[in-house]
Every structure is written in structure tokens, then in C-alpha cells.
N, C-alpha and C positions, 0 to 999 in steps of 0.2 A: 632276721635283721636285714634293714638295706643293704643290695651289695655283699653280703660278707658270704655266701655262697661261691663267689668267687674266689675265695683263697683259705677257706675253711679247711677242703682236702687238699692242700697245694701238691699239683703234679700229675694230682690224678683226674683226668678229663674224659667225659663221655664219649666212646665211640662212634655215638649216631650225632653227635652237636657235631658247629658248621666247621667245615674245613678251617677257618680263620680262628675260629675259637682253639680247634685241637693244635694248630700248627703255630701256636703263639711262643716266645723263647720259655726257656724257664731257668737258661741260667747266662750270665754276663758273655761269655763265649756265645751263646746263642742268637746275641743278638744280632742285626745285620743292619749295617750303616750306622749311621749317628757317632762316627769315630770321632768327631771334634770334639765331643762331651761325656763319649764313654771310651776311649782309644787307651792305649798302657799309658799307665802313668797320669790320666787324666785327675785334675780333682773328685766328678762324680764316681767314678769307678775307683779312688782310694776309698770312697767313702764309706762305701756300699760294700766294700769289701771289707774294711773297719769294723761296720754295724755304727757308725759315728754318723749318722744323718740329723739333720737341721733340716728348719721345713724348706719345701721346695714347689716350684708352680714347675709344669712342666708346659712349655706353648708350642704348637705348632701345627701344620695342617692334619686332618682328619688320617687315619692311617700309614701315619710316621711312629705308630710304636709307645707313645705315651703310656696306655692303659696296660701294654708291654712289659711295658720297663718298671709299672709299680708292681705286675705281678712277680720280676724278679726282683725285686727288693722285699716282699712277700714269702719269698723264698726262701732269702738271705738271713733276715734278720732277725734276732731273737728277741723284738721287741712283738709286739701283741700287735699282728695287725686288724684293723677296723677298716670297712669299705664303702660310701658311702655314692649313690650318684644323684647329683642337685636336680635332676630333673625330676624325681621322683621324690624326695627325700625332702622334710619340712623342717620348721622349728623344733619340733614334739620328738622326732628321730636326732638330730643334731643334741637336743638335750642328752637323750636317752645314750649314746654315745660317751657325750661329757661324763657322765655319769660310768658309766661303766668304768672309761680311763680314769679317773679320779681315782675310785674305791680300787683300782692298780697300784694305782700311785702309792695312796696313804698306808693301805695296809702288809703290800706287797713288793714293793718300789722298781717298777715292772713299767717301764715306759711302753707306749701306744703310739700307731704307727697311724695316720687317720689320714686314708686316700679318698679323697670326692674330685670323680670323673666330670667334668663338665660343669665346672666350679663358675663360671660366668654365668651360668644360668639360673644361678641363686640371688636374688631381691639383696638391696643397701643393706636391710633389715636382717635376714637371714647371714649375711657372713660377718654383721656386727657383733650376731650373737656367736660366733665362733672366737673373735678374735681376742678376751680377756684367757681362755685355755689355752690359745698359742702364745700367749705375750708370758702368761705362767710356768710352762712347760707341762702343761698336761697331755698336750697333746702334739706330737709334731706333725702339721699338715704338709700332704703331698696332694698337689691340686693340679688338674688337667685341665687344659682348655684349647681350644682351636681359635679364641681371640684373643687381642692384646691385651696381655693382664694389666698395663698398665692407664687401660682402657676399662675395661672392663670390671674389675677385680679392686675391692676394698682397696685405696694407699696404704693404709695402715697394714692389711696381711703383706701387700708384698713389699713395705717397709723392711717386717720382719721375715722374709725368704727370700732364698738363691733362686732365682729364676733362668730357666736351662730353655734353651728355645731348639728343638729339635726339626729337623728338615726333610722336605719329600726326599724320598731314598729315588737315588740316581737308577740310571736305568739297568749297569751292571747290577747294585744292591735289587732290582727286584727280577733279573733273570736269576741272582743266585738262590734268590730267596724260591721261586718258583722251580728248580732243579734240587734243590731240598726237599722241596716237598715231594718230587715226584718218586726221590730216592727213599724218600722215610717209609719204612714198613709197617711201623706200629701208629703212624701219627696221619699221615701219607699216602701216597700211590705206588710202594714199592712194589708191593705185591703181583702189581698188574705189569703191563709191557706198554709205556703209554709214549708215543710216538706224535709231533705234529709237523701237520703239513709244513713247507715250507715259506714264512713268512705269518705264518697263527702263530706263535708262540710272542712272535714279537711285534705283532700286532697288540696282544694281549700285554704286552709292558710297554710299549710305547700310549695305550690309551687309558691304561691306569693311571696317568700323571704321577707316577713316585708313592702311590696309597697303596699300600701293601695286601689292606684290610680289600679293597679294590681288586684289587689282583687276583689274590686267593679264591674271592667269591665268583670270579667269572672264569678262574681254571674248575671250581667244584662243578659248575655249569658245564663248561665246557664236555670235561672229563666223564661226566655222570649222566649225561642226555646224549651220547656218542653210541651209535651202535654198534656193539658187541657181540649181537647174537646169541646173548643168554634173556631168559624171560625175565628178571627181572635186574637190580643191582644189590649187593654186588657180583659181577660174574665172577667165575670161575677162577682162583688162582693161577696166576700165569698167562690169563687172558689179554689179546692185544687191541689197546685199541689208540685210533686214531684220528684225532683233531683236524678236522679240516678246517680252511682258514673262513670259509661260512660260518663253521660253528663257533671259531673263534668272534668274529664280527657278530654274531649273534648275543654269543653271552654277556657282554661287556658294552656297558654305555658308560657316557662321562657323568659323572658322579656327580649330582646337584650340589652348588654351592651355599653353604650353609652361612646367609648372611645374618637371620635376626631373627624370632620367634614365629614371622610371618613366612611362609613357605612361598607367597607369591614374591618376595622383598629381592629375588636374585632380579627377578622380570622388570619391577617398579625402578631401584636401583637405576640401571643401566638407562632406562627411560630416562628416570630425569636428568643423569648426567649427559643424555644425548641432547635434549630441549636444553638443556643450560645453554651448552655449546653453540648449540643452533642461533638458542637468544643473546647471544653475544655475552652473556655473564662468567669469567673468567674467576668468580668465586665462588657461586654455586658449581662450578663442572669442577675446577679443584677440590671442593668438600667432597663432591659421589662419588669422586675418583679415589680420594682417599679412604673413603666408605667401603667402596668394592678391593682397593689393595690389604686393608687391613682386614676383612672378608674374607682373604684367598682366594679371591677371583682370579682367573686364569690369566696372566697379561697378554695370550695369546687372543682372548675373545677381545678384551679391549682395545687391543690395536687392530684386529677385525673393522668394532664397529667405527674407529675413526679413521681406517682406511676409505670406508663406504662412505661416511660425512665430508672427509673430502672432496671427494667428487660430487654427492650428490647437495651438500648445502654448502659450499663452497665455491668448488666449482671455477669457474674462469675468472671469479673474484679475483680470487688468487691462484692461479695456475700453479704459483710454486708447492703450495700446502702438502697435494699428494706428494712430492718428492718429500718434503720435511716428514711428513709424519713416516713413510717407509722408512727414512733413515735411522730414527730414531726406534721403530720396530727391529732393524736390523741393528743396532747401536746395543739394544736390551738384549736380543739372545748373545750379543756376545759378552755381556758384563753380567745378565741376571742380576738376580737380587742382592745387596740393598741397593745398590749404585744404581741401577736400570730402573730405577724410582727417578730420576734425573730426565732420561728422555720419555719419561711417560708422564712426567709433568711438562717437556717441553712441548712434546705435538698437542697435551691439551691445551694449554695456553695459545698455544699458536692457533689452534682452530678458531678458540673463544675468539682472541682480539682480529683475525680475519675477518674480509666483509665478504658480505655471503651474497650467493646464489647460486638458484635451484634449477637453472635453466639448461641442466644436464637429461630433467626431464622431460625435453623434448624427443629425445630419445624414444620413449614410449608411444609420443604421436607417432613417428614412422613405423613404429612396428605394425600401431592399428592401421597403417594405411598400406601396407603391406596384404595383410591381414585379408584388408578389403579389394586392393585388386596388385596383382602381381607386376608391374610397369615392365616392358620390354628396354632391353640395354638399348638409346639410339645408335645407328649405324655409326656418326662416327667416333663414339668411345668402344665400339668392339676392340677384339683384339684382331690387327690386320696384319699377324703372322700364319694362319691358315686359309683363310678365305678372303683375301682382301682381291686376286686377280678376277674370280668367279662373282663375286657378290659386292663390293667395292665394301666392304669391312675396314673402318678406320678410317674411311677417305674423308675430308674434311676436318681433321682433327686439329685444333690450334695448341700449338707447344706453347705455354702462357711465360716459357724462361725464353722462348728466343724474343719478346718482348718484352718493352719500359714497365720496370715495376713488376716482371718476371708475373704478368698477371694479363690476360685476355678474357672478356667475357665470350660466354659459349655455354650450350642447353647442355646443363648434365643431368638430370633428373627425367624422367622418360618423358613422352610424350603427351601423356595422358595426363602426368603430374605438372604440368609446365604452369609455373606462375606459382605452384604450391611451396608453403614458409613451414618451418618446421622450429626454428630456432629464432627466436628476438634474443639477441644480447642487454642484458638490464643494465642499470647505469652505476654502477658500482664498482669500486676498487677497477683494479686491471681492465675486467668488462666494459665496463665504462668510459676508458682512454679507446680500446677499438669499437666500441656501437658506432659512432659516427662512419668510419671504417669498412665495418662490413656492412652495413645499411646501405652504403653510398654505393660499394660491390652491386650490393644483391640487386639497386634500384635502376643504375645501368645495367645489368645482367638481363635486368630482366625489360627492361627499354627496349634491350637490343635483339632477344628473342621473340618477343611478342608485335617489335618494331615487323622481325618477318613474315604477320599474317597478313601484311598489309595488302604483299601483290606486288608484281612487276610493274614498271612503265612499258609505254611501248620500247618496243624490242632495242630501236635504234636510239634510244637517247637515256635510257637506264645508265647509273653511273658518270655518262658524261656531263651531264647539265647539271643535275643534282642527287644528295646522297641519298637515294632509296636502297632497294637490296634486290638480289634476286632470292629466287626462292631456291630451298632444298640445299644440299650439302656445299654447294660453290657458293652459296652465300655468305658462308662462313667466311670461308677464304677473303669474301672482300670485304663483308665489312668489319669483322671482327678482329682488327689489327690492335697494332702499340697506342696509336690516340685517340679513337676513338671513345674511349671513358672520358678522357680529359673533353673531347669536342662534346660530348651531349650532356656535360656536365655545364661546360660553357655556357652551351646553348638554353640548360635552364636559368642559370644565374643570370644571363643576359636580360631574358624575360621578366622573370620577377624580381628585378633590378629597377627595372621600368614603373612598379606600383607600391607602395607601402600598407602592405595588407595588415588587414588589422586582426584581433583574435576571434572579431565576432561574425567577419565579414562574409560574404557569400560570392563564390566562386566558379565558373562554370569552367571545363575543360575540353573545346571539343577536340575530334580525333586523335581521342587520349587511347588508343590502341596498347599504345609500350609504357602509357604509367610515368612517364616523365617527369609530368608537371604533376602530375595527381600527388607523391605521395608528401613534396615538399609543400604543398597546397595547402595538404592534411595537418602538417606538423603546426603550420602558421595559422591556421584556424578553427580552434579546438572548441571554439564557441557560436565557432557561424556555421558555417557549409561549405562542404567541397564535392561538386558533383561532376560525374564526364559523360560525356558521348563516345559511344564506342561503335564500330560497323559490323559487327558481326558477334551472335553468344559464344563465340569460342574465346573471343578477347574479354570478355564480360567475365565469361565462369573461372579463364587467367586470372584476370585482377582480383577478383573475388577470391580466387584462394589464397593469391598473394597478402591480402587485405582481413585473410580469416581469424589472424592471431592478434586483433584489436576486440574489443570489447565492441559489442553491437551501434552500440551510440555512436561510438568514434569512427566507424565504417566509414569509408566515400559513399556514395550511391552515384550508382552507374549502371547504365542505359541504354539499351543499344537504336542507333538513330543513323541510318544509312543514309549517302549522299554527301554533298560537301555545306551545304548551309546548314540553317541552324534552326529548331524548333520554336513556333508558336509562341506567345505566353501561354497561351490555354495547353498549349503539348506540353509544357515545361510545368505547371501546375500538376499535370495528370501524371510526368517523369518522375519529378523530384519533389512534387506538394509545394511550389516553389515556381513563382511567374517572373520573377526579376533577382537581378542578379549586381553584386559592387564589381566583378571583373569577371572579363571573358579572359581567357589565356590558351594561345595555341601555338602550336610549334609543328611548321608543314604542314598544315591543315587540306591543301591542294597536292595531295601526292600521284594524282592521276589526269592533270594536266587542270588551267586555269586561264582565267582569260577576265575583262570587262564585267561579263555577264557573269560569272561567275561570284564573282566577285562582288556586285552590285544585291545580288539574294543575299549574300553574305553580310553586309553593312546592313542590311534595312533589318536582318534578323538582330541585328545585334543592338540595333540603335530600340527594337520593340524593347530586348529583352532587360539591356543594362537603366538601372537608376539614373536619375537628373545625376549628374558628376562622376556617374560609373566610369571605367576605363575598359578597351579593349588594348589588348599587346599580340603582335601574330611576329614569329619568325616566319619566313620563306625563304628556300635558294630561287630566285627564277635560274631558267635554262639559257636566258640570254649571258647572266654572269658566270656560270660554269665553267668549269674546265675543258680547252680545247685539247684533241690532239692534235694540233702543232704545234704546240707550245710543248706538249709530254717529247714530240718527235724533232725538235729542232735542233739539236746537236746530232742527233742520228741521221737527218738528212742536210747537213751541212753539209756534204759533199754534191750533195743537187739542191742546190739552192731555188732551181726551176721548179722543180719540185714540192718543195717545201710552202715556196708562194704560191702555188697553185692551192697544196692543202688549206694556208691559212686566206685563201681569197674565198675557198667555195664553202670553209667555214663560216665564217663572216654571212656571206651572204643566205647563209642557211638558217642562221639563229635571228640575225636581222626583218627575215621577212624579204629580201631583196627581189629574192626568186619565184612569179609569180606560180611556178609550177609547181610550189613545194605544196602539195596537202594540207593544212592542218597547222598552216603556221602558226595562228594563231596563239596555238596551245605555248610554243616557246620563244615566242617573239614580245611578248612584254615585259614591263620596267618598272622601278622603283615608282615611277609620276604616275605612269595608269593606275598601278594600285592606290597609291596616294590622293589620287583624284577622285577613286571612286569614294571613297570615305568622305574627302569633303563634300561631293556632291551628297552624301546622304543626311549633313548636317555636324559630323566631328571636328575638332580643333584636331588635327594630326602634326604628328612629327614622324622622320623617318630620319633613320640612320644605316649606314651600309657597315657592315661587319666581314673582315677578311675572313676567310676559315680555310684551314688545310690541314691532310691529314697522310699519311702514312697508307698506302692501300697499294693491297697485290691484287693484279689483274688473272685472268684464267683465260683458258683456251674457249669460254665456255661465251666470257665474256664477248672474246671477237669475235667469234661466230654469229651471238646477235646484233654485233655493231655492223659485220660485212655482210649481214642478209640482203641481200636487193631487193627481194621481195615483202619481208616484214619489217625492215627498220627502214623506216624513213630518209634519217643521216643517213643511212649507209645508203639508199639509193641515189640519194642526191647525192654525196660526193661520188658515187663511182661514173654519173654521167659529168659531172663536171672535168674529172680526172682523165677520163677512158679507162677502158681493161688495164691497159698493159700497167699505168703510172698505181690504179686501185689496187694491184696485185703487191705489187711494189710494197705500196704502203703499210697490206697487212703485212709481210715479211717484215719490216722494216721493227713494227708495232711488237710483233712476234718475237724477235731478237730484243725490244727492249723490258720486256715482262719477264723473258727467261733469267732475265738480271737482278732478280725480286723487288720487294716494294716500291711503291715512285712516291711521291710528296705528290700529292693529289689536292689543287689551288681550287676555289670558287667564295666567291661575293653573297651575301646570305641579308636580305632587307628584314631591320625589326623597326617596324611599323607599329606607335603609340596612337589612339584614340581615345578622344572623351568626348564625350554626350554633355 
């Protein structure tokens, strides 16, 4: 008969069957845990102890002692027990059963005890045909199951039964349960001397999760594959042996959860409830959830995997999600079950109605680009507490909080990576309020480091006339102050201020080095064209990586075209597949001196390149509207006023042109009209406006040295013959004391000059 070999010889158990089987209780004292339902004085336990049972479901997880507990009631009772298990067991046996308890009944009046282990796993059909014997009293069932019977399980059986919901045994109940056994001689490991390492023992209860059946089977492991030194098992009476916490970790895995007849349904489950989530559906992720709780899914795996969907399909959506859903993980171990069913409904809703994004997985680009080459720390993010006197480690470093907005741009990413994007912010929830934000960072960031492939001016007029950079670590110092984001920010909106670009329009950018104009060019014309001119493939293979996290189409295309005019239509065909152009746009485009001639290649390229009605827009500082020093020096040399006028007399006549001796005036001696003129001469309607600009800038020692060269700065030769020795010496001291005093407001006049064709 099904089952009924279990309690046929009750008590007496094979010595070679599994540890779990021999070490099962066999009488109400033996049982361990489950005191809310079998504790003194309990109802189950008067009952059983009565012999006064009504039928009974018994629910709980997988080795809490159910199949247990009907062995001692098997024990106990002097009714006729019958043992059935549904997964085995059909119609044809269910009858056969009925029948037996019947012919008790009627001729014998001998009531039948009828236990079917795994009672949910029998069809609508199957426990219908049970239920006219329990409704009669022919039979009183005791039914196990690891799901909710009120789920699972006929209404009508568990109409008619007490249903007892037993619970994983806590961690004391299965240390006591595992030193029982090792005590038990006849059932047990008494016999032997069995010893574990320190922390196996409790490894082995702590990974059982409260399944005793769990337990048992990975101590018979443990215990029984452990060398002893005898040939085979068992060894020797009296033999010791010892657990190491390897073998502990070996014999014990976590128990697969037993959700539905399909063995892959733990895997599936979890699946969909994580796509729910992901898809925004706050009632499919509710259903799996409740799917895998009434399952017995661990809520420790569940908050796992919405630990990890926080961050990774969440994400900066919502920054706060990962705190919410940890809290609610730490919220559950301290309440557990049923209550901790509250925060484990809360973090999944909160994820569902969260707006997502995945852009956590940027992450993984840098690792492959790691991967691919290792980037050197630049010198000045080293740390310049060991090597900074020997090797200038840290020198150049901008502290971004002693500046406006506790924020300065500055290359952090190595050399090799420079210009490289790792992270788009997508436009959603939280995300969405900073993309403008950090875009607008990363695009001055990177303006202003790529701004330094440009190159020095000569020596003597860098910095004063207009804002280039020097190269290498002191360039930092100067130009990467508190306004700078704000001025080259300025200085785009100024620009394309000037033209109303449309989405389809076509764009040219020359001496787009630093990406300025390029990438808000991009945003405005998702339908036309945005191309640049760059000087060198080092700024090319920059923007391009800057540019690599757009989809192919949407790229700029860019082009390296050295010098300061501008390509062809035929070169611009063969650049960009593309002879003519709706706007030129440049900013500095003359960063290595200008002049007429210069200027005059410049307009007749531009006039080939742009459409009947196209426009050109050019920012420029000339060197004539710059900043003097004596204007930086005039409260400093107010105490020689002789002085003073002398500086700003040989000023003056320096940037003017006055001086026929000066070299090269040409280069900083013109104005708004020559430039102005030459564009009309070449056929444009022009307008021209003058734009104040100043900005915050610390000077270096590095600085004066090329402004007081006599030899290679021009200024500085020509004011040291106007001045003399002794008044030039002066001056640098003077200049020297006023830098030691940090930043100065750094003044100059900037021409944005409109053209149309």
C-alpha cells in the first residue's frame, strides 16, 4: 500500500536508512521547535494526546517536521493509521483506502487516521473524490503541504480542517536538533567522538535556513566522508573524527525552492518579476512577488535581486531607490514574517512606479577600457605627499571648493583617455533635472583641456592681450579658475545668439579644437550637419571619443585642416561630402596672431563656402583691447606715479603700433573696422558688436618670466627699453607682490562680428 510502510512497524527504523529518516521524533517530547502549536497546554498537543483528532492540513516550509509530526500521531493513536503520498498515489489508491476505512468503520467501528504528505499536489479532481469520506467521518485527513492550503487545497477540505501552519526551526532549534544527534547512540553519532572545526558546525545551521530535513542530510555528509582512518564506514567504536569547516561548506547547499511542478519555475519566477519591475508594471511584479512569498522563497534572495535593480535599472532615475529598498531589507529582518510582507511590497512598488535607468552600465565601458590600456595618473592628481619636491607630484592641482560652484574644470582622466565619455545621463526622473548639468560640465571640461593643444602665443603677449593658455601644469593655474565655465559658456551663447539654426541646417565649425561650439551645434541640428575643422589628429581622436557615445549618424564629422583659413568647396566635398554650408561659427579662430591678410583668405573662404543668405559669426579678443598691466599695476604703483605713466605710455604705444621699432606689430595692433572692413570688402552685410569679458585669473611665476624675457617676448622687450633697467626691474617686483595676493579680475574687449552672404 502507498506510504503505509512508514508506520506499519512504528518505531522501528532501518539502521542503514538516511540519518534524517532514523533521527525523526517519535514521540511529542521529541519533537523540537514548533512550540506555538505543540508547547503544554497547546490545543494540538491536548489533542494528540486525547487521541481526539479532527482532520488537520499541516502548512509550512520543506523540513519544519510536518511528515514528523504525523509520524507521532501514528504513534499515539489507537485509531488505524493509513499513509498516502499525492505524488505518487491516484484515484484507484484513494479509493482503495476509502474502502479499507469504511469496512473499519461499519463492521468494526475503528476509526482511520488518513495522512497524504504533499496534499497540493493532487488535481481539483483527485481531493474532490476524498472529500464526501471526510465530510462523513470516515476518514479523518491529516494533509501536508509546503503551499498555502488556502491556495492550493480543495475550500471545501480545508472548510472542514484545522489548519496548523508550522515554521522553519530557528537557529537554536537546529543546533539542538544537530547535538542530538550527535549524542544519540542508537539512532545517531554517539558512538563515535565527532568534534567540528570551529565555525562548521554553524555554518551548517546557519545554511540550512531552519530545514532540519536540510541539516541532518549535510551533517550524514559531513560526518561520513570525513577521514577517520579506518577502510571503510563505520569506523571503529570510539573513533574521532573531525569536521573541518571545508567539509562543512562542501556538504551543504541551499535547498532549491520548490515553487510548482516545473523544476525550472524558481529561475522563470524571479525572471519575470524582475522584467515586470524593470517594465514599469507595479501589478505583474506584485503577482511574482507574491508568487515566490507564498513559494518560500528566501526574502533574503529577493532583496538581493532589488538591491541590484536599483542601481542597475534605476539607477540616477531615482537615486533615492537604493536607500528605500535597503531599508526595507533591514526593516524585514527585524519584523520577519507576516509583517515584513509590508516592506517587501514597499521596495517593489517603489521600484515598479520609479523611472528607470540603465546608465549605471557605463561602468562596464571603463573597465574594457582599462582592459585595453592601463592610463597613467596625470601628474597633477598624484599624491604630492611623497614625491611632489623631487618630481613636482600634484603641482597644478585646482581645489574645485576654493571656487564659485565649489567646481573648476581640470583633465582627470589620463592622458591618453582625454576627451573619452563613459557616462550620458538619460533624460529621466532625477537624471534628467542634471543631464543639462553635467553635459554642460563635461563640454566646458573638455573645451578647456583640449582648448590646451592649441599652443602658446609668443612668449610676451600670452595672457595679456588675449585668453589663450600656456601649456603643461601652469596652465592650469591660469586658466582654469572660478569664471571661466561661466565666460566660455558666454562666449557660446553669444555666438549662436547671432543665427537661428534650424534642425535641418548645415554647419561648419572652424578651429573647433576644444568642441565648444561643436557639441551645442550637434544638439540644434539633428537633421542637417555639424562638421569642424580641427589642427591636429590629436584633437580629432579627442572629440571623437568625446562624440563616441552618439549613435553613428548623429556623430559631428571632423577633420583635421591646419592653418587659419578655411577649405575649398572641392576640399570640403572631399572632408565632409558637403561643398556649402547655412553657418560658419568660430570662436578665436586667429589664436596665433592676425592681421588684414589674414583675415582677407578668411572671408573669400567663407564667402565660396556659405549659401546665398548663409551667415558667418567669429568671436575674437584682438590684443589691442586686452588687458594692460597698468591697469592690473595702478594702485600698486601709485606711490610713483612717474612710474606708472611711463608703464601705461609704452603700453599704449606698443599695442597701437606707435613704435616703429616694435617687430611684428602688425600681429596685435588691429581693430574691430579692419576686421569689419575686410568682410565688406569681400561682399558681406556685417555687423559688429564689442563684448566686455573678465574673469578671475591667477598669474605664476612662470608667467613673468615669459612676459620679462627680453629676448623672446616682444612686450617685454619693448617696455624694458622704454622703461630702462632699473624702472623694468621695479615693475617685475612690483607685478611679483601683486600675484602673491592670488586671483586678479582679468578685463579685455572680445569683437563678435555677424556676416551674411
Amino acid at each position: 500500500m502507498q506510504g503505509r510502510d512508514l508506520f506499519t512497524v512504528q518505531g522501528v527504523l532501518s539502521p542503514d536508512g538516511p540519518l534524517a529518516d532514523r533521527m525523526r521524533p517519535r514521540t511529542l517530547d521529541d519533537i523540537i521547535g514548533q512550540d506555538h502549536i505543540l508547547g503544554q497546554g497547546r490545543l494540538l498537543r491536548r489533542a494528540i494526546q486525547a487521541d481526539r483528532l479532527s482532520s488537520l492540513i499541516f502548512y509550512g516550509p520543506p523540513g519544519t517536521g510536518k511528515t514528523s509530526l504525523a509520524r507521532v500521531i501514528a504513534n499515539t493513536t489507537k485509531s488505524t493509521f493509513e499513509s498516502l503520498n499525492a505524488v505518487l498515489a491516484g484515484i484507484k489508491d484513494i479509493r482503495e483506502a476509502i474502502d479499507r476505512s469504511d469496512e473499519r468503520r461499519r463492521l468494526y467501528g475503528k476509526r482511520t487516521i488518513l495522512f497524504v504528505d504533499e496534499v497540493h499536489r493532487w488535481n481539483k479532481a483527485q481531493q474532490d473524490a476524498l472529500l464526501p469520506w471526510v465530510e462523513n467521518g470516515t476518514v479523518i485527513l491529516i494533509g501536508a503541504t509546503t503551499e498555502n492550503p488556502f491556495f492550493e487545497v480543495n475550500r471545501a477540505l480545508v472548510s472542514r480542517s484545522r489548519i496548523f501552519q508550522l515554521k522553519s526551526l530557528s537557529p537554536e532549534d537546529l543546533r539542538e536538533t544537530a547535538l542530538r544527534t550527535l549524542q544519540d547512540r542508537e539512532r545517531g553519532y554517539g558512538k563515535w567522538r565527532v568534534s567540528f572545526e570551529e565555525g562548521s558546525l554553524e555554518h551548517l545551521v546557519a545554511v540550512a535556513g531552519g530545514d532540519a530535513r536540510s541539516l541532518l542530510n549535510a551533517l550524514e555528509l559531513a560526518v561520513e566522508t570525513t577521514e577517520t582512518g579506518a577502510a571503510s564506514w563505520p569506523p571503529p567504536e570510539g573513533a574521532e573524527i573531525r569536521v573541518s569547516l571545508e567539509a562543512a561548506e562542501e556538504s551543504i547547499q541551499r535547498r532549491a525552492v520548490l515553487y510548482d511542478r516545473d523544476g525550472d519555475y524558481h529561475f522563470d519566477t524571479i525572471s519575470a518579476f524582475i522584467k515586470s519591475v524593470r517594465g514599469s508594471d507595479p501589478d505583474a511584479a506584485l503577482y511574482w512577488l507574491a508568487k515566490m512569498v507564498r513559494a518560500g522563497e528566501d526574502p533574503a534572495f529577493i532583496f538581493r535581486r532589488m538591491i541590484i535593480l536599483a542601481s542597475e535599472d534605476v539607477g540616477l532615475a531615482d537615486p533615492q531607490a537604493l536607500g528605500v529598498v535597503i531599508s526595507c531589507a533591514e526593516a524585514f529582518d527585524r519584523i520577519g514574517f507576516p509583517e515584513g510582507n509590508f516592506p517587501l511590497a514597499h521596495a517593489c512598488l517603489y521600484l515598479a512606479a520609479a523611472p528607470k535607468s540603465n546608465t549605471a552600465l557605463a561602468f562596464f565601458d571603463a573597465l574594457k577600457e582599462v582592459d585595453k590600456e592601463d592610463g597613467e595618473v596625470p601628474n597633477h592628481l598624484r599624491d604630492p605627499s611623497r614625491d611632489s619636491e623631487s618630481f613636482g607630484h600634484g603641482k597644478g592641482y585646482i581645489y574645485p571648493h576654493a571656487y564659485r560652484d565649489h567646481w573648476a574644470a581640470q583633465q582627470y582622466l589620463p592622458t591618453t583617455l582625454r576627451g573619452k565619455t563613459f557616462y550620458t545621463p538619460s533624460a529621466v526622473g532625477y537624471e534628467g533635472r542634471i543631464r543639462e548639468e553635467v553635459l554642460r560640465k563635461r563640454e566646458i571640461q573638455v573645451a578647456v583641456i583640449l582648448g590646451d593643444t592649441q599652443g602658446d602665443l609668443d612668449p610676451g603677449t600670452q595672457g595679456l592681450s588675449w585668453s589663450a593658455s600656456s601649456k603643461g601644469r601652469e596652465g592650469w593655474f591660469k586658466r582654469l579658475e572660478s569664471g571661466r565655465s561661466a565666460l566660455l559658456l558666454a562666449d557660446r551663447d553669444a555666438i549662436l545668439g547671432q543665427c537661428p539654426i534650424s534642425r535641418h541646417d548645415r554647419v561648419l565649425i572652424p578651429a573647433a579644437n576644444d568642441g565648444l561650439l561643436l557639441w551645442e551645434s550637434l544638439r540644434r541640428t539633428p537633421e542637417g550637419l555639424s562638421a569642424a575643422l580641427v589642427d591636429n589628429d590629436a584633437a580629432r581622436e579627442a572629440l571623437l571619443r568625446y562624440a563616441a557615445s552618439l549613435d553613428e549618424l548623429e556623430q559631428p564629422v571632423i577633420a583635421v585642416f591646419p592653418g587659419a583659413s578655411l577649405p575649398s568647396p572641392e576640399a570640403g566635398e572631399a572632408l565632409f561630402s558637403c561643398a556649402s554650408f547655412d553657418y560658419i561659427l568660430a570662436r578665436e579662430p586667429w589664436r596665433r596672431g592676425a592681421g588684414a591678410g589674414v583675415f582677407r583668405a578668411f572671408a573669400e573662404g567663407a564667402w565660396q563656402l556659405l549659401v546665398p543668405g548663409g551667415a558667418l559669426v567669429i568671436l575674437q579678443s584682438p590684443p589691442l583691447l586686452g588687458e594692460r598691466i597698468s591697469r592690473i599695476l595702478r594702485d600698486a604703483c601709485a606711490g610713483d606715479r612717474a612710474l606708472g605713466a611711463k608703464l601705461e605710455a609704452a603700453e599704449e604705444a606698443f599695442f597701437t603700433g606707435q613704435d616703429e621699432a616694435q617687430a611684428g606689430s602688425a600681429r596685435w595692433t588691429w581693430d574691430g573696422d579692419t576686421l569689419e572692413q575686410v568682410f565688406m570688402d569681400a561682399g558681406f552685410k556685417t555687423s559688429l558688436s564689442i563684448l566686455n569679458q573678465k574673469e578671475d585669473r591667477l598669474l605664476t611665476e612662470r608667467d613673468l618670466s615669459l612676459w620679462f624675457d627680453r629676448e623672446k617676448s616682444p612686450w617685454g622687450a619693448f617696455i624694458a627699453r622704454a622703461l630702462g633697467d632699473g624702472d623694468f626691474t621695479r615693475l617685475r617686483e612690483a607685478l611679483h607682490e601683486r600675484i602673491r595676493g592670488g586671483p586678479l579680475v582679468w578685463q579685455w574687449k572680445s569683437l563678435l562680428l555677424t556676416a551674411h552672404r
